[in-house]
N, C-alpha and C positions, 0 to 999 in steps of 0.2 A: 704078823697076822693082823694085830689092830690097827697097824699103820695101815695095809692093803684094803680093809674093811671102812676104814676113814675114808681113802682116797677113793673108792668105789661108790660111797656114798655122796662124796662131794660131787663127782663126774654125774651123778644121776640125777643132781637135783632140779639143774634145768630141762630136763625131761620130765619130772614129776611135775613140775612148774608148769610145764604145759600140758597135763594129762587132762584131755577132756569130761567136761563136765556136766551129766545129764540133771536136766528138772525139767517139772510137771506144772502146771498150774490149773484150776480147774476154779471158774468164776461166775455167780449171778448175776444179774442188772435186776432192778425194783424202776420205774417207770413208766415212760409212757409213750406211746405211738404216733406219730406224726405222719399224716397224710390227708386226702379228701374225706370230709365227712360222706356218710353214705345219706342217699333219699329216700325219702319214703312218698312223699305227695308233692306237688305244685301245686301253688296256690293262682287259680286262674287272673286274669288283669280284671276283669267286673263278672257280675256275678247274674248278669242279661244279656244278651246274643245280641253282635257276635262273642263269643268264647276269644281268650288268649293266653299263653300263657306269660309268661314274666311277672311273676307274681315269687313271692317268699318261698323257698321250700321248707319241707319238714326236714328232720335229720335224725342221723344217731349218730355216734362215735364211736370208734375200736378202743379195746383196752389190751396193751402190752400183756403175755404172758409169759415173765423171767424166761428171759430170752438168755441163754447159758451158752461160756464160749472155755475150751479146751486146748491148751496151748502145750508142747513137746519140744523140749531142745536142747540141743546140744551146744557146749560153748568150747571153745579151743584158744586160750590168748583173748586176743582182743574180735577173733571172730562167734557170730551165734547164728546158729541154722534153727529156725523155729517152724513147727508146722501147726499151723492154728486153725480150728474148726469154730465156725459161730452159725448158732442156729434161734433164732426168736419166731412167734407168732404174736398174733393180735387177734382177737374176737370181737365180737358186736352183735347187736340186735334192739332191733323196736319196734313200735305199735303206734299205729297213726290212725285217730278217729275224729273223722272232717266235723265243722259247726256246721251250727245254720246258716250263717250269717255269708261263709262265701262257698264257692263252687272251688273245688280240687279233679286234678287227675293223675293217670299215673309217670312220674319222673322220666322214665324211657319210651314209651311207646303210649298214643291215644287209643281205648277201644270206643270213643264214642259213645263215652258213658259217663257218668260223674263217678268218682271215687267215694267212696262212706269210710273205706276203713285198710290199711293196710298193715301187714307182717313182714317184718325185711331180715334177714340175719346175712351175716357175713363174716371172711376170714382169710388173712392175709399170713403165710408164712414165706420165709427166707432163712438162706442157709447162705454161709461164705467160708470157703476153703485153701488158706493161704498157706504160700512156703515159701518165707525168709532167708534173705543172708542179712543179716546185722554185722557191720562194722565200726567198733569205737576208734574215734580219730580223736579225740581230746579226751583226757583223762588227770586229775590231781585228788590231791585230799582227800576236795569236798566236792567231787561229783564228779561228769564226765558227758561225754556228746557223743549220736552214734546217728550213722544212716539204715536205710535200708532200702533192699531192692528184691523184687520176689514175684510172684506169678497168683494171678486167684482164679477161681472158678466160684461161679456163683449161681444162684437161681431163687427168685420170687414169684411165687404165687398168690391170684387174690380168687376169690370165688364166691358169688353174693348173687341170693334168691329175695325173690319178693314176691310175696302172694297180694293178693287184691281181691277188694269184694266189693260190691254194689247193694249200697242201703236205702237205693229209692223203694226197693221192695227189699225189707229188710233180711240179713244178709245171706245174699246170692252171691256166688261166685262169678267174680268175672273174670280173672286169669294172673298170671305169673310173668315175670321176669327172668333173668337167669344168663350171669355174665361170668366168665370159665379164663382168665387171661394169666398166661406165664412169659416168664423172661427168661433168659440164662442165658453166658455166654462165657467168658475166658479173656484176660488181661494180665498187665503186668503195673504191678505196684512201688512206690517208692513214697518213702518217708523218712520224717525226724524225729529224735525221740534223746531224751537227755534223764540224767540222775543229779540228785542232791543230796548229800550225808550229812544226815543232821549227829547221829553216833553208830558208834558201829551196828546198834540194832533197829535204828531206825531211819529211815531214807524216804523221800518224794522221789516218784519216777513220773514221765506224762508225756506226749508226743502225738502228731500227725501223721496218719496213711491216707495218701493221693492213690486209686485206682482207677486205671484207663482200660476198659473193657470190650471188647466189640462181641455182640451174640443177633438175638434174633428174640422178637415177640412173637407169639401167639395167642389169637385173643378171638371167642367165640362169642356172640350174642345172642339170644335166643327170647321168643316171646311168642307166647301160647294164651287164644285167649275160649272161654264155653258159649256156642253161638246159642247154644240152649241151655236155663240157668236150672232145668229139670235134670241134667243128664250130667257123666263126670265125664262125657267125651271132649277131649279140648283140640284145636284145630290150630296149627302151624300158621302165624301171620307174619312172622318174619324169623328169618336167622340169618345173620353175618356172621364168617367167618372169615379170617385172614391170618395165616400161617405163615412163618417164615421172614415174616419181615426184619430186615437187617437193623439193626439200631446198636449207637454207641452210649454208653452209661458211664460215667463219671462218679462213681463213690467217695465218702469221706468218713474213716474212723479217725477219732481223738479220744483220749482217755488222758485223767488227770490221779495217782492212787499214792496213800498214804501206806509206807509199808515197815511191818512190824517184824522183826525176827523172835519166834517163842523160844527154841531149843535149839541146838544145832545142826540144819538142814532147814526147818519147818519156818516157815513163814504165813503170812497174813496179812490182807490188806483192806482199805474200803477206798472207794476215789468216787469218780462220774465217771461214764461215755458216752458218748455220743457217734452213731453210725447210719448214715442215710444213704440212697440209692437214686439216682437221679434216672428220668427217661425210662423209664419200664412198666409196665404191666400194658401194653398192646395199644394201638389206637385204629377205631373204624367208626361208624356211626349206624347206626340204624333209620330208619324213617317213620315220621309223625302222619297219623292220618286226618287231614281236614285242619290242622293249626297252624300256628306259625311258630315251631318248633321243631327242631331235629338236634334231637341228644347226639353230641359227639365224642368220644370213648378220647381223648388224648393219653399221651406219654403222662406220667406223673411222677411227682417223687415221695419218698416213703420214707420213713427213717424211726429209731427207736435210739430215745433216752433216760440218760436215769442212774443212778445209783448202784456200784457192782459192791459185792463182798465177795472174798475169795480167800484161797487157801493156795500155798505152794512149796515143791519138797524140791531140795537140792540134794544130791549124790554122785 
C-alpha cells in the first residue's frame, strides 16, 4: 500500500509542477502628467493698432491623479495570461488677470474685444485594457527574459472650459470656450520584460510595451460669446465638429519595480512607470475674427509618470 501511495505520488508530481497559478496585483503611481499646457490669454504683438497676435501666452498645468492599474493572471510553466486594467486622470485650472502695460485676447477665438481676466479649468482622463500572453524563453538562478503579445482597447478624454470677461468696463462678461475631444480605438501589443533574483524574497522586475492601435478621434469646439454685456443671453459664433476621424496611436508603457516578498503568497513592491499615448485627442481648427491667427486643435500626445507602490497575492 505505501509503495503504491509513493508511486502515485511520484507519477503526480509533474502535474502538480505544472498546476496553474493565480495572482492579483493592484498598484498606485504618485506623478505627474505630461502633455500641452492649457491657455488662458495671448499676449497681443503691440499694444496700438493694428492688433496681433504672437505674443506670450498665459498657461496652467494638469496635475496627475493616482492614476491606479489592476493586473489578473494566470501562470502555467513558463506561460502567463494577464489581464490588466489602467486607468489615470489629470486636472487643472487658472485665473488670468491682464496688466496695463499690454493688450490680451482670448487663446481660441477673437470677440473683438480686449481680455481683462479669464477662468479656464480642464480634465483629461484615460483608461487602457490589455490581455497578455507572456512567454519566458530564458530562465537561470539569477533571473529570466520573457516576451509578450496581446490585444488593448483604450480611450482618452480631454474636456476644457474657459470663461472670459471684459474689464474695459469692469467685469462684463464676454463669453466662453469649450473643447469636448475623445479617442479610442483597439490594437495589438508586444513587449520585453526580464527578472533579476537578488534572494529568494527579493527580486528587480522591469520591461517595455510597444502598442499599435488604429480607432477614431472626435473632437468638438464650441464658442459662445454676450452681444449684450446687460443680458445672460450668449449667441453661437462658432462650433466645429469633426467625428469619426480614423487615426493610428502608437503607445509606450515601461515600468522599472523593486519587489519584496512579506509572507507566503503576499508580495510588495515600489519601482517608476512611465505610460504615454501618442496622436489623440482630435484635430480641427476654429476661426479668428479680424487677426492673423487661427487656433489649430492637432493630434497631441499625453502621458503620465511617476512612482507606483503596490501590493500583490500569489495562490
Amino acid at each position: 500500500m505505501k509503495k503504491l501511495a509513493l508511486l502515485t505520488l511520484a507519477l503526480s508530481l509533474p502535474a502538480l509542477a505544472q498546476a496553474p497559478q493565480f495572482h492579483v496585483a493592484l498598484s498606485g503611481q504618485f506623478g505627474d502628467y505630461t502633455g500641452s499646457s492649457e491657455q488662458l490669454a495671448i499676449r497681443a504683438r503691440s499694444n496700438s493698432a493694428p492688433y496681433a497676435y504672437n505674443g506670450e501666452p498665459a498657461t496652467y498645468d494638469m496635475k496627475s491623479k493616482t492614476p491606479l492599474q489592476l493586473d489578473l493572471g494566470i501562470q502555467n510553466g513558463d506561460d502567463d495570461f494577464v489581464l490588466s486594467y489602467w486607468a489615470g486622470k489629470a486636472k487643472g485650472n487658472g485665473t488670468f488677470t491682464a496688466d496695463s502695460a499690454n493688450t490680451y485676447y482670448g487663446p481660441y477665438a477673437d470677440y473683438l474685444n480686449q481680455l481683462g481676466m479669464s477662468n479656464g479649468n480642464s480634465e483629461i482622463k484615460a483608461h487602457t485594457l490589455d490581455i497578455s500572453w507572456i512567454r519566458t524563453f530564458v530562465k537561470n538562478d539569477k533571473g529570466s527574459l520573457a516576451f509578450s503579445l496581446g490585444l488593448r482597447e483604450f480611450k482618452v478624454e480631454r474636456h476644457m472650459f474657459l470663461d472670459q470677461w471684459d474689464t474695459s468696463t469692469p467685469m462684463q462678461h464676454m463669453g466662453y470656450d469649450q473643447i469636448d475631444a475623445t479617442s479610442k480605438g483597439f490594437g495589438l501589443t508586444a513587449g520585453l520584460s526580464g527578472r533579476y533574483t537578488f534572494t529568494e524574497r527579493v527580486w528587480l522586475t522591469g520591461g517595455v510595451k510597444l502598442a499599435m492601435t488604429n480607432g477614431k478621434n472626435d473632437f468638438e469646439y464650441q464658442e459662445d460669446y454676450y452681444p449684450s454685456f446687460t443680458t445672460n443671453t450668449a449667441t453661437p459664433m462658432l462650433q466645429a465638429t469633426l467625428n469619426g476621424q480614423k487615426a493610428t496611436s502608437v503607445q509606450m508603457d515601461s515600468e522599472i519595480k523593486l519587489n519584496v516578498n512579506f509572507v507566503m503568497g503576499f508580495d510588495g513592491f515600489v519601482g517608476y512607470r512611465m505610460k504615454s499615448f501618442q496622436n489623440v485627442l482630435g484635430s480641427d481648427s476654429g476661426t479668428v475674427y479680424g487677426y492673423n491667427s487661427v487656433p489649430v486643435f492637432g493630434p497631441t500626445t499625453v502621458g503620465f509618470n511617476g512612482i507606483i507602490v503596490g501590493v500583490g497575492y500569489r495562490f
